[in-house]
PLY file of the C-alpha trace (Angstrom):
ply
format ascii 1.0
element vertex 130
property float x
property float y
property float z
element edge 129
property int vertex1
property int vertex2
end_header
-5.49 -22.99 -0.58
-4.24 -19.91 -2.10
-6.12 -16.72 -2.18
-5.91 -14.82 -5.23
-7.00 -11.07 -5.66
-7.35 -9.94 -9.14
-6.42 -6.39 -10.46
-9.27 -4.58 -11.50
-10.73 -0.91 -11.26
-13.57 -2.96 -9.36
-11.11 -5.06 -6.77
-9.65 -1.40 -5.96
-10.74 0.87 -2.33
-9.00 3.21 -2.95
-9.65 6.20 -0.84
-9.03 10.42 0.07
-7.01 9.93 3.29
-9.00 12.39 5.32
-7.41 11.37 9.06
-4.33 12.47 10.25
-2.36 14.18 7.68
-1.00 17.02 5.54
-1.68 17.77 2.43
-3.11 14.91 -0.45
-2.55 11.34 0.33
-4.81 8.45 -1.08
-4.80 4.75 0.02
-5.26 1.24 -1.46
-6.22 -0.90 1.21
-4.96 -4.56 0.43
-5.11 -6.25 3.68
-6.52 -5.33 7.26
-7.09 -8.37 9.43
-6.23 -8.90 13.54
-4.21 -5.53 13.95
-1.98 -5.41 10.83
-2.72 -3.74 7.28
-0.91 -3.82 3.73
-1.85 -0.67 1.85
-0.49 1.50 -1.36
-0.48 5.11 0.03
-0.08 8.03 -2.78
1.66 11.48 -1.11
1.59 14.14 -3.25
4.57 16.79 -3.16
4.49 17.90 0.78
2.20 16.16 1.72
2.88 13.97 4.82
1.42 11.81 7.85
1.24 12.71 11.19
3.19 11.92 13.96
2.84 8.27 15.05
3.75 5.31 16.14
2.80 1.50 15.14
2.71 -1.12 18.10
4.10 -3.45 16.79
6.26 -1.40 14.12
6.00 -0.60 10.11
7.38 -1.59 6.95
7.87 1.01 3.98
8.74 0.15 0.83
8.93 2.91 -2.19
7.44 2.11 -5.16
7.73 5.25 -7.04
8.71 9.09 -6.31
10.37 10.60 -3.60
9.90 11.10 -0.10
11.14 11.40 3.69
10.37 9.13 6.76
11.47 10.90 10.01
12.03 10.51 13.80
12.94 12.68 16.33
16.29 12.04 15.81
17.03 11.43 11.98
15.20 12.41 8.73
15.96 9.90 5.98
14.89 10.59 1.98
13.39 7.72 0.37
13.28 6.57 -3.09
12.17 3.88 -5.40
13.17 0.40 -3.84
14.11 1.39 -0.39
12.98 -0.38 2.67
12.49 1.12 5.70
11.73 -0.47 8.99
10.18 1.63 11.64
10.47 -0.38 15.04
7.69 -0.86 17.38
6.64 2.29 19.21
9.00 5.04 17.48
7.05 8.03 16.44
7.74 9.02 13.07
6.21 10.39 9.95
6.48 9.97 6.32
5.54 11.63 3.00
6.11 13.03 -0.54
9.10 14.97 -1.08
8.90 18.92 -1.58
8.82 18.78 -5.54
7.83 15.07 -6.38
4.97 12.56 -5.34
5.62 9.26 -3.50
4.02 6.06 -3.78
4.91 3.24 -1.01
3.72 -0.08 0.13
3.35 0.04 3.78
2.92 -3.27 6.28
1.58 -1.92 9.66
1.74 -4.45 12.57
-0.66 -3.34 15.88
-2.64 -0.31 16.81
-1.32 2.82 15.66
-1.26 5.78 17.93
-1.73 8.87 16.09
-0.03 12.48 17.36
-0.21 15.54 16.33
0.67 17.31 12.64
4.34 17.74 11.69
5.35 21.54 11.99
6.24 23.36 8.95
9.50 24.05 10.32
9.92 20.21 10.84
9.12 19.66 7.31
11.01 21.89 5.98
14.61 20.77 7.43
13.69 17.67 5.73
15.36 19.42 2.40
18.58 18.32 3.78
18.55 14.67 4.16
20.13 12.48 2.35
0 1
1 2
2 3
3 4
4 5
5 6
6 7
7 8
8 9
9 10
10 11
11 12
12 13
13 14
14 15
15 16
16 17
17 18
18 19
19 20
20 21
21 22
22 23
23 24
24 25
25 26
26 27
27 28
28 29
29 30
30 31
31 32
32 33
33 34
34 35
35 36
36 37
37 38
38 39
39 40
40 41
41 42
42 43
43 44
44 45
45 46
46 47
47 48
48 49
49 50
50 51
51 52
52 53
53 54
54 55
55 56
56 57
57 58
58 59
59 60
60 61
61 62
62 63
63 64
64 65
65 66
66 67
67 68
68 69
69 70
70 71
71 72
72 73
73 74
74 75
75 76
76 77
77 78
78 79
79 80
80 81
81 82
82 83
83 84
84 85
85 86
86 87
87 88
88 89
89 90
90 91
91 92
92 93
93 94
94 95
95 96
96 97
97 98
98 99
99 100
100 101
101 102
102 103
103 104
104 105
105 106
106 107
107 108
108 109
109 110
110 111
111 112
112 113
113 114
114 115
115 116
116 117
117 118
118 119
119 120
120 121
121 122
122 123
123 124
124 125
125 126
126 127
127 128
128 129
């Protein structure tokens, strides 16, 4: 049997990311069931996640905008159809580039475990990525 979700104002949750974050980010929720989530998350210009990691890892995928995802060792610039895999366990964050907004489809597998914020410093080298 297929399950069907309609597009509506009414079907939508979206909602102010308050948690773990810099900045303006809001989220559609589309799925959460049995430790994984689908969900639309809208960065505006710096704004970012976090530090954290995803147990069983995280799929990005850009819809519209600009943006970075980062690790410890690489900061990446995202755009509109890009996929990015994060594997399990590597802490990262992700957001809205300096001058333009970001909207990505994200598919979370397992608990996440949130860290603290990125630095400003951190953020900031992120102009250079390619």
């Amino acid at each position: 049997m297929l399950t069907i979700v309609r597009g509506s104002l009414k079907a939508s949750r979206s909602e102010h990311v308050n948690g773990p974050c810099t900045g303006e980010i809001w989220r559609d929720v589309l799925h959460q069931k049995n430790g994984t989530s689908a969900s639309k998350n809208f960065f505006t210009p710096c704004a970012r996640t976090h530090w954290h990691s995803h147990e069983g890892g995280q799929l990005l995928i850009v819809e519209s905008g600009e943006g970075f995802v980062a690790t410890a060792d690489e900061v990446v610039r995202m755009g509109v159809g890009d996929i990015v895999w994060t594997p399990p366990n590597v802490r990262h964050w992700h957001g809205g580039s300096h001058d333009r907004s970001m909207l990505h489809l994200a598919f979370s597998f397992g608990d996440v475990n949130w860290q603290e914020a990125v630095s400003e410093e951190s953020y900031e080298a992120a102009r250079t990525a390619e």
